[in-house]
N, C-alpha and C positions, 0 to 999 in steps of 0.2 A: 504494500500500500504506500502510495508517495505522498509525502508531508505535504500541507498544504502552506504558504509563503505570503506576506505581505505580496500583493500587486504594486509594483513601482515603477513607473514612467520616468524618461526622461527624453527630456523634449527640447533641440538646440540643432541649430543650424550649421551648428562647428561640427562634422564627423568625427575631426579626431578628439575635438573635446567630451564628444558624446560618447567613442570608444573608452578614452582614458576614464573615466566615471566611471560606465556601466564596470569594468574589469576590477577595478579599485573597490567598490561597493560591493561586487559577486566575492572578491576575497576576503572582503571584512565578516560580510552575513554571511556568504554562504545559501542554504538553502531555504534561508530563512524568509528570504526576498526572490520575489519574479520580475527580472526586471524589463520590461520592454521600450526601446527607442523608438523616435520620430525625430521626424527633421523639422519638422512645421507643425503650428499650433493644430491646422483644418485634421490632417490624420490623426494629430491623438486624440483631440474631441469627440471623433470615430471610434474610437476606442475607450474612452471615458465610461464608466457605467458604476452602480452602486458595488461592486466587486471593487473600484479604483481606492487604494488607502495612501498612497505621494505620487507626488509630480513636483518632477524638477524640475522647474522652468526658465529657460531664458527670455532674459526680457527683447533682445532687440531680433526680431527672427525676419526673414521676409515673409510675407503676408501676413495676414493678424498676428498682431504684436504680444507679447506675453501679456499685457496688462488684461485685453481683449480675452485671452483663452481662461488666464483666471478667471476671468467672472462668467466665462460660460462654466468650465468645469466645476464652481461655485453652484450656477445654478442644477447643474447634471446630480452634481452629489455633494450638499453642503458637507461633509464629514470629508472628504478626501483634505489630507495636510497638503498644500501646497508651497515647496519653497522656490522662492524668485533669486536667479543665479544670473547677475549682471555685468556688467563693466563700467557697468553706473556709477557713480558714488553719490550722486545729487542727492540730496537729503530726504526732499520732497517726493519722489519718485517712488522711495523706500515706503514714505508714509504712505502714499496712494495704493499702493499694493498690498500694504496689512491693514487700510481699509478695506479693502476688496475684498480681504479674507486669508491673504499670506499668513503662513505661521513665521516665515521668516524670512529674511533677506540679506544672502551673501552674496560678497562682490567679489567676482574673478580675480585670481591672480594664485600665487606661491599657495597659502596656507589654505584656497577653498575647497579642497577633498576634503579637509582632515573637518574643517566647518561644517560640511554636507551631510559628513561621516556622524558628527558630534549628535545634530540635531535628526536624522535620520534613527541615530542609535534612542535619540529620548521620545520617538516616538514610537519605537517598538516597545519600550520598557515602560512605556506610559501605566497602563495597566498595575503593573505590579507597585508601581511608585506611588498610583491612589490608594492602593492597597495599604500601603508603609506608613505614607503621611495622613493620609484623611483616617483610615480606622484601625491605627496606631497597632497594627500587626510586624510581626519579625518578618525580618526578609525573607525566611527560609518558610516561615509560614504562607506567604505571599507564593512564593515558589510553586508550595504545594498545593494550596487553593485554586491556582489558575490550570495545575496539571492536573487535577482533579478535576474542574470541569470542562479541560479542551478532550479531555478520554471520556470523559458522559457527554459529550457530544459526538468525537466520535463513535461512542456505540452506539448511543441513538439511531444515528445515520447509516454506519455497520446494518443495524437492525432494521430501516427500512429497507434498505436495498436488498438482504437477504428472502425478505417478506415479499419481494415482486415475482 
């Protein structure tokens, strides 16, 4: 049976920058993440659906501009995290896109894997961190709570498909 993985987009009009990520990202997670490419806002859009949980997005693409795809993918699936990956540094620009609904906004250059990486990593761990902070459980109880009910789900699901 194959694990199933956060869905993760990334969406930039640099090939090589969109290889160097996707490879950098697959060696951190692992299996943990599924990560699929576009070069342009219009195909990932296409591919947006409530299964979507990040998008990486650059802001300067041709044809609809990042600003634009966020707030469609916003409307597709309020819950997908969106982070906006720029060469911007304008202050305002930043602001306009976590009103749009960015969880975050890193600017290109040397240190933005290891940024992508940081905030990519605190949205998979999100879960377990409500868990710790809001209803003041140990991490390891945290652990076992969520493996506990990602395996009553998977049975569940085991258990319909067995039933067809």
């Amino acid at each position: 049976m194959k694990t199933q993985g956060l869905n993760l987009f990334i969406v930039d009009d640099n090939k090589l920058a969109v290889t160097n990520l996707q490879y950098y990202l697959q060696n951190k997670f692992g299996t943990s993440i599924n990560v699929s490419t576009f070069n342009d806002g219009e195909s990932c859009l296409a591919k947006v659906d409530k299964e979507t949980n990040i998008v990486i997005l650059d802001y300067f693409m041709k044809g609809k501009n990042g600003l634009d795809t966020l707030k469609s993918i916003k409307t597709i699936n309020p819950k997908t995290e969106v982070i906006m990956l720029s060469g911007n540094e304008d202050m305002a620009l930043a602001i306009e896109t976590f009103r749009a609904g960015a969880t975050d906004y890193v600017i290109k250059g040397a240190s933005a894997l290891k940024k992508v990486t940081k905030v990519v990593h605190s949205i998979i761990t999100a879960p377990m961190r409500l868990l710790v902070d809001e209803f003041r459980v140990s991490k390891y109880m945290a652990i076992f709570l969520i493996t506990f009910v990602l395996m009553g789900i998977a049975v569940v699901i085991g258990m319909q498909f067995l039933n067809r």
